[in-house]
N, C-alpha and C positions, 0 to 999 in steps of 0.2 A: 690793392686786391689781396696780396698775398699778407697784410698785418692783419685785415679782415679774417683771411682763412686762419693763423697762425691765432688769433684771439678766438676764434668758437674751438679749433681744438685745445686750448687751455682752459678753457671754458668747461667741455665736455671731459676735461682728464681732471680737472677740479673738482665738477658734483661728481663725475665717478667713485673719486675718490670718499665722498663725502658719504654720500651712500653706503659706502664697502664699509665704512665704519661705523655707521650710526644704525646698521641692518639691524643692528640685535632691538632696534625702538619701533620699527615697522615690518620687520619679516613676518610677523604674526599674522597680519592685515593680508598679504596675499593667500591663493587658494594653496593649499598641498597637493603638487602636481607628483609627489613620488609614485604613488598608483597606478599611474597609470594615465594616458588621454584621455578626457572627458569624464575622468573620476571625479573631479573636484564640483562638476557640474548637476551630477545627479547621483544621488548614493543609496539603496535600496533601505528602508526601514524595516527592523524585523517584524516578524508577523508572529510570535510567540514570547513568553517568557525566557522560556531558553535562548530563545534568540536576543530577548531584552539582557538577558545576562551575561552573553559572551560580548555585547556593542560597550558594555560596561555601565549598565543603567541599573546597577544593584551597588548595595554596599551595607556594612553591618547594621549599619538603622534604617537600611530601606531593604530587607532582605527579600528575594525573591525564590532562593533558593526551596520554598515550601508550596509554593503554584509547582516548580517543576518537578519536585518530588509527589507531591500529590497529583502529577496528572492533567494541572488543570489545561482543558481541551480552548478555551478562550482565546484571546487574540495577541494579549501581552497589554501591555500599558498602553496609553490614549496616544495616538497619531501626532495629533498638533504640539502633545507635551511632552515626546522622544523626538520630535525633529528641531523642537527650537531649545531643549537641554543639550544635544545634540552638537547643536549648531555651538551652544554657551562655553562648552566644555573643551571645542575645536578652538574657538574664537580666543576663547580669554585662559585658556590652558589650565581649566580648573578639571579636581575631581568631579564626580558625580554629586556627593553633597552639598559642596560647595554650588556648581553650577543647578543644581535643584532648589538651593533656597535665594538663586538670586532670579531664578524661573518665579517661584511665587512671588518675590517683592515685586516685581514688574507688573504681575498680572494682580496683587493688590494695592500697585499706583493707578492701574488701570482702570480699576474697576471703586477706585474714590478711596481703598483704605489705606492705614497707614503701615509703614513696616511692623508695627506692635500690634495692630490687627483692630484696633479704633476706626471707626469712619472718620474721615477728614469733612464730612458735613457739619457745614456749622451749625445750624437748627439741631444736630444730634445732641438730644439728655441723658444724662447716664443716673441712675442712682444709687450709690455704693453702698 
């Protein structure tokens, strides 16, 4: 009984260990609990530009800075494509650029096209 117990805590001081050092290959994967409780669960989307530009959803080729100089009274950028750039830029620790154009490749594997913006149908003719 007791080489039993004496092998799971070697056991559990071993992955422990293994973990404590190999964190920098999967700490990404869990939530960011520094926030606070239940931050990590639900996090409010801005509802303007202004608001799209302090989340960090602007950048010099994607400037926003002229909606909120001009006023504009609109809602800010689309819903579905601030929460899953959002999500990209949390996830995979990219800028906004970056995580914006791996937002479009997805959504044009999705929808059949190719990274260079070709349909991936084969029956598709092109004539140059």
């Amino acid at each position: 009984m007791t080489y039993m117990l004496y092998s799971l805590t070697l056991l559990v001081l071993v992955m422990g260990t293994v973990l404590y050092f190999t964190r920098s290959r999967w700490e990404h994967l869990l939530p960011d609990l520094s926030r606070g409780p239940g931050s990590w669960m639900y996090s409010r989307l801005p509802g303007s530009f202004a608001g799209d530009m302090e989340a960090g959803l602007s950048s010099s080729t994607f400037d926003l800075s002229g909606n909120v100089e001009g006023g504009d009274g609109r809602a800010g950028l689309d819903n579905v494509a601030k929460r899953e750039i959002l999500k990209i830029m949390k996830k995979r620790r990219m800028q906004f650029d970056e995580a914006r154009r791996v937002y479009m490749e997805q959504r044009f594997s999705d929808n059949g096209i190719a990274a260079d913006g070709r349909p991936k149908d084969p029956k598709f003719v092109s004539f140059s």
